[in-house]
SERO-4910 file (N, C-alpha, C, O; in steps of 0.05 Angstrom, whole numbers):
BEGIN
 pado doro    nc1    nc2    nc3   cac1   cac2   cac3    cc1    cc2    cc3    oc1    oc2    oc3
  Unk    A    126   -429   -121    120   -400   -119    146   -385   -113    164   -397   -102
  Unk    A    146   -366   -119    174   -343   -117    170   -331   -100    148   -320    -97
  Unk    A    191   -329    -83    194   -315    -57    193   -284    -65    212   -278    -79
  Unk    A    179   -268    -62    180   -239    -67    211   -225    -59    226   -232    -41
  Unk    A    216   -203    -78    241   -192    -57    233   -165    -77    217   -163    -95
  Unk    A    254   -146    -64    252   -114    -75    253   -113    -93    234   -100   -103
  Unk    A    274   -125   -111    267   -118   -141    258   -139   -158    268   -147   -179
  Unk    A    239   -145   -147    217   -171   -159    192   -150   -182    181   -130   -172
  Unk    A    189   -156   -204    175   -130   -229    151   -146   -232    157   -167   -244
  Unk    A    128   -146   -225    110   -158   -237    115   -169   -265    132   -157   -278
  Unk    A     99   -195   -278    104   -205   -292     97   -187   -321    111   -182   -340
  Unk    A     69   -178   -315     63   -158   -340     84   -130   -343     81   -114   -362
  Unk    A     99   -128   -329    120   -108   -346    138   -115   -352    156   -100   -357
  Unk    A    139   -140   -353    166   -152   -369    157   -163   -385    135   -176   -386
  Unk    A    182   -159   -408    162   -162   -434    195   -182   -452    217   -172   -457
  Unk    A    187   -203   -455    216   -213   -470    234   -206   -497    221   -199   -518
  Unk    A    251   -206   -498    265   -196   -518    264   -203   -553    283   -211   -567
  Unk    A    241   -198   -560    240   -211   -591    255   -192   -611    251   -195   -636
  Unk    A    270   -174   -602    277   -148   -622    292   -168   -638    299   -190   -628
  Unk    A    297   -160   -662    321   -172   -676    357   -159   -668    379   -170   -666
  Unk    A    351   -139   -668    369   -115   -657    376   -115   -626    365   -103   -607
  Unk    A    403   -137   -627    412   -142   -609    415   -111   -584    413   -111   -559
  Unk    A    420    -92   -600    419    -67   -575    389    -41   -587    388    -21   -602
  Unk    A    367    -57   -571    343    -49   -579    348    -16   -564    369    -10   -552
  Unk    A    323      4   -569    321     32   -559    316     26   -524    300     10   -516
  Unk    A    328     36   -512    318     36   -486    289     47   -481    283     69   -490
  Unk    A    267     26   -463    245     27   -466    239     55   -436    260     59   -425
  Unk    A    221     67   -428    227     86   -412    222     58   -377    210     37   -373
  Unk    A    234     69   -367    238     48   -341    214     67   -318    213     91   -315
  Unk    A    198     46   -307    194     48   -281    211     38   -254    197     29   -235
  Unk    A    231     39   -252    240     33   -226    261     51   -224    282     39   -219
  Unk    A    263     76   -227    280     93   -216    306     91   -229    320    111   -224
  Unk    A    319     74   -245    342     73   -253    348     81   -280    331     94   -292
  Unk    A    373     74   -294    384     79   -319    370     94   -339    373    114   -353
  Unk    A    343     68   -331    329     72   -361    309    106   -364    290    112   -379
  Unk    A    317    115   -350    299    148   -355    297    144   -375    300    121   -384
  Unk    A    287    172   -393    291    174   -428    307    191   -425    311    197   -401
  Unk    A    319    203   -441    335    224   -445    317    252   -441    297    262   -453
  Unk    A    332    259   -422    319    296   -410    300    289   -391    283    307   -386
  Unk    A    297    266   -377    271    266   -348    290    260   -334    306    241   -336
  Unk    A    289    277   -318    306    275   -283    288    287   -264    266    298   -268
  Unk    A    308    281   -231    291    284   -213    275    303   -212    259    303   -193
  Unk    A    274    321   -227    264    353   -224    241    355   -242    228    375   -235
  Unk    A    227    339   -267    208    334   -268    188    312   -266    192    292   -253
  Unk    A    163    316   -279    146    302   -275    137    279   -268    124    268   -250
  Unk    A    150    273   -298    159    250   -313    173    227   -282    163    209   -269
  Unk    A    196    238   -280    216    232   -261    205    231   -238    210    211   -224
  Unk    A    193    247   -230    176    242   -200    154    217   -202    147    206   -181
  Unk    A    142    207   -227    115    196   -232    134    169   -228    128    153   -211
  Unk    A    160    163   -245    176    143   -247    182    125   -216    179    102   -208
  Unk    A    193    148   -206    204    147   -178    189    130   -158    194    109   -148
  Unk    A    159    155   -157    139    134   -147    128    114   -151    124     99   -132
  Unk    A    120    108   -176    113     81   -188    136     52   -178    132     28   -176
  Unk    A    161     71   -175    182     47   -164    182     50   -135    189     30   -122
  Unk    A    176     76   -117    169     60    -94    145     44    -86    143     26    -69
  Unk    A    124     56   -105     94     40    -98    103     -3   -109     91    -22   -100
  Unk    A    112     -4   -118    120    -32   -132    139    -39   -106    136    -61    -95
  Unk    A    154    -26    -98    168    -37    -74    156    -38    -48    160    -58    -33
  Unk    A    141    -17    -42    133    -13    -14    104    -45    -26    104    -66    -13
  Unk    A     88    -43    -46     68    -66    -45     89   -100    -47     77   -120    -42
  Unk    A    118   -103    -55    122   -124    -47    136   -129    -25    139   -152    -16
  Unk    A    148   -102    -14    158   -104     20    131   -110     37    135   -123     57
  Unk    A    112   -105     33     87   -114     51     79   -138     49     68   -149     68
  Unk    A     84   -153     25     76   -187     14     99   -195     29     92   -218     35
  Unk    A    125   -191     40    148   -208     54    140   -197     77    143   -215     93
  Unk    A    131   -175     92    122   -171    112    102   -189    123    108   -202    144
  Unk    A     79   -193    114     58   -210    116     66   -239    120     55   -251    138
  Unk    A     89   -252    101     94   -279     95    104   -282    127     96   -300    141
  Unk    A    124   -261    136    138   -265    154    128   -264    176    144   -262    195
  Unk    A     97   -263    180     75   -261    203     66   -288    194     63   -299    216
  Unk    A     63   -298    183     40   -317    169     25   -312    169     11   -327    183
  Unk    A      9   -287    154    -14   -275    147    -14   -268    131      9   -265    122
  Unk    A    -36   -260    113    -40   -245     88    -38   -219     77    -44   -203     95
  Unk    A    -34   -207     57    -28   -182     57    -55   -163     58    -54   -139     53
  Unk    A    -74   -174     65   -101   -152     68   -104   -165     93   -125   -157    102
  Unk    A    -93   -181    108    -90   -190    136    -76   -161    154    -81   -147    174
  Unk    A    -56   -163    133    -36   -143    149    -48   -108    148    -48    -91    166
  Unk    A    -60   -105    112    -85    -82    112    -96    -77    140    -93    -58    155
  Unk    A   -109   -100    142   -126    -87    159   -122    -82    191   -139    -72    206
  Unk    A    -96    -91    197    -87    -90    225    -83    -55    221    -97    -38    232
  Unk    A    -63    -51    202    -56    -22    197    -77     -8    199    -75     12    214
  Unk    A   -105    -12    186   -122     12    181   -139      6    214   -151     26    221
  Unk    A   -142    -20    235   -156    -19    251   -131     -3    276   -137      8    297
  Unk    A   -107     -8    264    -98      4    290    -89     35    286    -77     48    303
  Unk    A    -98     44    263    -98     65    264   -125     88    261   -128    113    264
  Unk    A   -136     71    257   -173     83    263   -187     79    302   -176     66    321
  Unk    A   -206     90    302   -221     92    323   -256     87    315   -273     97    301
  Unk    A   -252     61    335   -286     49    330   -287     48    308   -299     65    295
  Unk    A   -270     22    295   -270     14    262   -295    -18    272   -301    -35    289
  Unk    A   -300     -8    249   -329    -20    251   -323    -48    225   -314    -42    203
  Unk    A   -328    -75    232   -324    -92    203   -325    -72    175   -306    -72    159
  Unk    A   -350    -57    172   -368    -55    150   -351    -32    137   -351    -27    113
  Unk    A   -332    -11    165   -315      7    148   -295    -11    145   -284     -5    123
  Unk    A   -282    -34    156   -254    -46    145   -267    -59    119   -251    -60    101
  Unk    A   -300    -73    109   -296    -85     86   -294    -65     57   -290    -73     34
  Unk    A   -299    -30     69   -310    -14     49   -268    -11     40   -257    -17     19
  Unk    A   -257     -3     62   -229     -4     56   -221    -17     43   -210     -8     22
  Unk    A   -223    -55     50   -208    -67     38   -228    -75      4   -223    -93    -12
  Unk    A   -243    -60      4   -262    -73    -18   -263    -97    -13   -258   -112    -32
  Unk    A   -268   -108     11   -278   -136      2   -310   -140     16   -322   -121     27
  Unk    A   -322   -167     14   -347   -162     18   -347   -167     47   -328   -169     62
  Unk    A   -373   -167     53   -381   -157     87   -375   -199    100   -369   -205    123
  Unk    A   -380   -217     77   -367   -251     83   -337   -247     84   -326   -256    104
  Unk    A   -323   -236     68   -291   -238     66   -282   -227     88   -259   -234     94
  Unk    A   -296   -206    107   -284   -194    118   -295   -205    140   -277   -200    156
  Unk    A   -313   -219    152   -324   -234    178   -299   -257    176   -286   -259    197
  Unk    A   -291   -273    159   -281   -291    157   -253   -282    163   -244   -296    181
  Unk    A   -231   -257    152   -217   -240    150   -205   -233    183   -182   -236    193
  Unk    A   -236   -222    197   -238   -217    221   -236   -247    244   -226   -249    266
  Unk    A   -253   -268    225   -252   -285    260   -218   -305    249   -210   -319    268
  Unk    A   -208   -306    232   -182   -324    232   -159   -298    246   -141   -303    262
  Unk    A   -164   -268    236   -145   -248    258   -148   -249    287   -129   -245    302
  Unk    A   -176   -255    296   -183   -257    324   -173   -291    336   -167   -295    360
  Unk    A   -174   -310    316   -165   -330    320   -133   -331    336   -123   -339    358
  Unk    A   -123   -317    310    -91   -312    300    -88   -294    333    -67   -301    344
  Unk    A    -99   -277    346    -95   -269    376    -92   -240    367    -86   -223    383
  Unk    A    -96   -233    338    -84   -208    321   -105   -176    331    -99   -152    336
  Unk    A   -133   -191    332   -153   -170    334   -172   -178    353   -173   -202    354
  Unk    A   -186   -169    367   -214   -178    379   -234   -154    383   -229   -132    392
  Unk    A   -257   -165    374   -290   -149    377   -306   -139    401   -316   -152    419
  Unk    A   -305   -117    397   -315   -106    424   -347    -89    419   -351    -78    397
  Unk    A   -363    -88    435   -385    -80    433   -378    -43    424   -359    -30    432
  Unk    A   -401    -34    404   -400     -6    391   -405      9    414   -424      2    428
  Unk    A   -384     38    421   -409     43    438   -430     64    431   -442     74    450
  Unk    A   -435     70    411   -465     77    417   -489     59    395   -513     67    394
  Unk    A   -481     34    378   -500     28    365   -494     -2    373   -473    -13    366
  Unk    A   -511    -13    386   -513    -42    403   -517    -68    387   -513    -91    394
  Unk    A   -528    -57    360   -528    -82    339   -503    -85    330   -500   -106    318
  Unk    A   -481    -67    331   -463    -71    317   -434    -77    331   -436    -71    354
  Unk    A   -410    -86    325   -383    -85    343   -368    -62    330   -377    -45    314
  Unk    A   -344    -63    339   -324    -54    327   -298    -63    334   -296    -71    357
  Unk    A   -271    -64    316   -250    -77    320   -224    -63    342   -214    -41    340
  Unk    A   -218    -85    362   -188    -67    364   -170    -91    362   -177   -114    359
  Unk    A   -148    -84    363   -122    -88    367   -116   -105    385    -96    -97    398
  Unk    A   -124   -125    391   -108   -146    410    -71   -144    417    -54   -138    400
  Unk    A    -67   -148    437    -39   -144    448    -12   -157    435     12   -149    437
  Unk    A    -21   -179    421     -4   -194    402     -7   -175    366     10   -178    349
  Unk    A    -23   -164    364    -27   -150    335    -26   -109    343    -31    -90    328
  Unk    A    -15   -111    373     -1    -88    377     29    -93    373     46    -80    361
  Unk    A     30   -118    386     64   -126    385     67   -117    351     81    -98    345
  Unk    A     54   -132    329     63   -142    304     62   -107    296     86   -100    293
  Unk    A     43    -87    292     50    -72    285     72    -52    293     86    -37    278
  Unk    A     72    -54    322     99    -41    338    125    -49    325    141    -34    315
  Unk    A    125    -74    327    149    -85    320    149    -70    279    165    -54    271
  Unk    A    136    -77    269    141    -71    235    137    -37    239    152    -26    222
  Unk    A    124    -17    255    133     16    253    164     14    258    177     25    240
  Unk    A    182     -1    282    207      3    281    220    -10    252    238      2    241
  Unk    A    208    -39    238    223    -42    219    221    -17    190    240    -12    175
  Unk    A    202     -9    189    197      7    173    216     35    177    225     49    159
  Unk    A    219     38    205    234     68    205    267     59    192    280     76    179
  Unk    A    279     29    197    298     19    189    296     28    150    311     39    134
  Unk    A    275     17    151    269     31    117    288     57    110    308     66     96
  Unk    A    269     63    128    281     99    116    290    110    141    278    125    155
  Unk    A    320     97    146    333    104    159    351    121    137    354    109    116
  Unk    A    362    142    139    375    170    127    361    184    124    371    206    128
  Unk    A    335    186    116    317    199    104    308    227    121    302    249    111
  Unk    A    309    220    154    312    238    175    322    258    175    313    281    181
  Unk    A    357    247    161    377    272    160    379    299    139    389    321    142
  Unk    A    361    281    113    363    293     90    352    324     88    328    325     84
  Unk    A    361    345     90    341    374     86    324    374     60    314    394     51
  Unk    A    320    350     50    298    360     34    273    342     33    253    343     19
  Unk    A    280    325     51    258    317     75    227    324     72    208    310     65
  Unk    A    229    348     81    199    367     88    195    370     53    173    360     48
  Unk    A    203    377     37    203    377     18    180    356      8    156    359      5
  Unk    A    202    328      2    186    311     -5    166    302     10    150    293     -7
  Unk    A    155    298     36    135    300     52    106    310     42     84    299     41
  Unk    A    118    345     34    104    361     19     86    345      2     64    335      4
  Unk    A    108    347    -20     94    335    -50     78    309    -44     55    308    -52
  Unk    A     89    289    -32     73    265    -25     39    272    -16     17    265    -25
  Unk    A     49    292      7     11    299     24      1    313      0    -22    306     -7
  Unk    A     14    331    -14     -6    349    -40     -7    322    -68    -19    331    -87
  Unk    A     -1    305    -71     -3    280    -90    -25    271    -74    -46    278    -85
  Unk    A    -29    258    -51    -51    243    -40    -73    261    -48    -92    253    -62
  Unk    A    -70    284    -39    -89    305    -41   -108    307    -71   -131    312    -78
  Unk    A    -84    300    -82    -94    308   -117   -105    280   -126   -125    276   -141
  Unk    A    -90    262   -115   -102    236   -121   -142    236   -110   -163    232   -122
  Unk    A   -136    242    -82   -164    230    -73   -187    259    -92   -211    255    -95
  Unk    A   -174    280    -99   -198    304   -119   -201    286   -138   -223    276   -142
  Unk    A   -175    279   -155   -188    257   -175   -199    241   -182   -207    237   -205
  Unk    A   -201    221   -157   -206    203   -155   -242    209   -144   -257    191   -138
  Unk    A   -246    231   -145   -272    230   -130   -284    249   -159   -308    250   -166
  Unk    A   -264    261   -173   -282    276   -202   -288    254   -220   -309    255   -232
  Unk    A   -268    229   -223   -274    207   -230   -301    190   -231   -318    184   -247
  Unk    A   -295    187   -207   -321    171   -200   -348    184   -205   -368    172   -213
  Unk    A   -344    213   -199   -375    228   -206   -380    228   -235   -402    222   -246
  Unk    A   -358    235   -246   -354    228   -277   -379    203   -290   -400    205   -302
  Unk    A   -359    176   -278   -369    156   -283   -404    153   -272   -424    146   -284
  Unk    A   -401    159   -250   -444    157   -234   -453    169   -261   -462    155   -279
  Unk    A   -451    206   -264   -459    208   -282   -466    202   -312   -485    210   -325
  Unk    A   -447    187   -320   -442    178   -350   -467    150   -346   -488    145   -358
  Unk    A   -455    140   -326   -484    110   -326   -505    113   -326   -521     99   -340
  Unk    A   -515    139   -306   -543    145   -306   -562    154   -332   -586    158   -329
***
C-alpha cells in the first residue's frame, strides 16, 4: 500500500501517456499549478473551482496521514471532529453524517470507546437513547491536530485578504448546501 502524502492524485485522474506527440496540449490541471488553460487565473471562476478542488484533494489526504498517525480510520477521525464539535450527538446523528449505517456506526462507536477516544453517556431528555462525548484521550487527539492544523495555515493569519477568502468559502458552503438541497428535491420529485 502507498503511504499517502500531499501531492498523492488519485488514481482516476491520472491518465497515462498514449499521445503519439511527444509534447501533447496541456490538459486543464486540478491542483493549482502550471497547468491552468490559458486566460483562468486567480480572479476567476474557473481558477477559484481549480484551486479548491486542489485543496479539497489535499485537505482529504492530509486527514488519511492524520488518521494513520492515530491508528484510526479516516471516518474514525470524522467522527471525533463532528462529536467534538456537536452537543448531545446522538449515534443515529453521527451515522446520518457519516452515511454509514446505524451497525457501522455501533461498531465505529464501541472500537472509539475501546480506543479511550469516545464514551456514551445517558440522553438527557430521551432515556432510550445515549449520546456521544469526547473522552479525555480523544480531547487530547483533537487538541493536539487543531494546533497541527493551525501549523497548516500558518501565514494565512497575516495575509489581508484573509477575510476575503473566509468570505467566499462561508458563501460556497452556503451555495453548496442550496444546491445540494434543490438537488435532492429535484431528484424525490423526479422518482415519485
Amino acid at each position: 500500500m502507498t503511504t499517502p502524502t500531499l501531492s498523492t492524485r488519485p488514481r482516476y485522474m491520472t491518465r497515462p501517456n498514449t499521445a503519439p506527440d511527444p509534447t501533447p496540449a496541456a490538459a486543464p490541471s486540478l491542483d493549482g499549478g502550471a497547468g491552468h488553460d490559458a486566460g483562468v487565473g486567480p480572479d476567476s471562476v474557473t481558477g477559484f473551482m481549480q484551486a479548491f478542488g486542489a485543496a479539497q484533494m489535499r485537505a482529504e489526504t492530509l486527514m488519511k496521514i492524520v488518521a494513520a498517525d492515530h491508528g484510526i480510520g479516516v471516518s474514525d477521525l470524522r467522527a471525533l471532529y463532528f462529536v467534538h464539535g456537536g452537543t448531545d450527538v446522538t449515534p443515529r446523528e453521527l451515522a446520518a453524517y457519516l452515511e454509514l449505517s446505524s451497525g457501522s456506526v455501533t461498531s465505529l462507536v464501541d472500537r472509539m470507546t475501546d480506543a479511550g477516544f469516545l464514551d456514551r453517556a445517558a440522553h438527557p431528555t430521551d432515556r432510550r437513547s445515549s449520546v456521544l462525548v469526547i473522552a479525555p484521550d480523544g480531547v487530547a487527539l483533537i487538541e493536539g491536530e487543531i494546533g497541527y492544523y493551525l501549523e497548516v495555515f500558518d501565514g494565512l493569519a497575516s495575509r489581508p485578504e484573509l477575510a476575503v477568502v473566509t468570505t467566499a468559502l462561508a458563501e460556497l458552503a452556503n451555495s453548496m448546501t442550496r444546491h445540494a438541497a434543490a438537488r435532492s428535491a429535484g431528484a424525490s420529485s423526479a422518482s415519485a
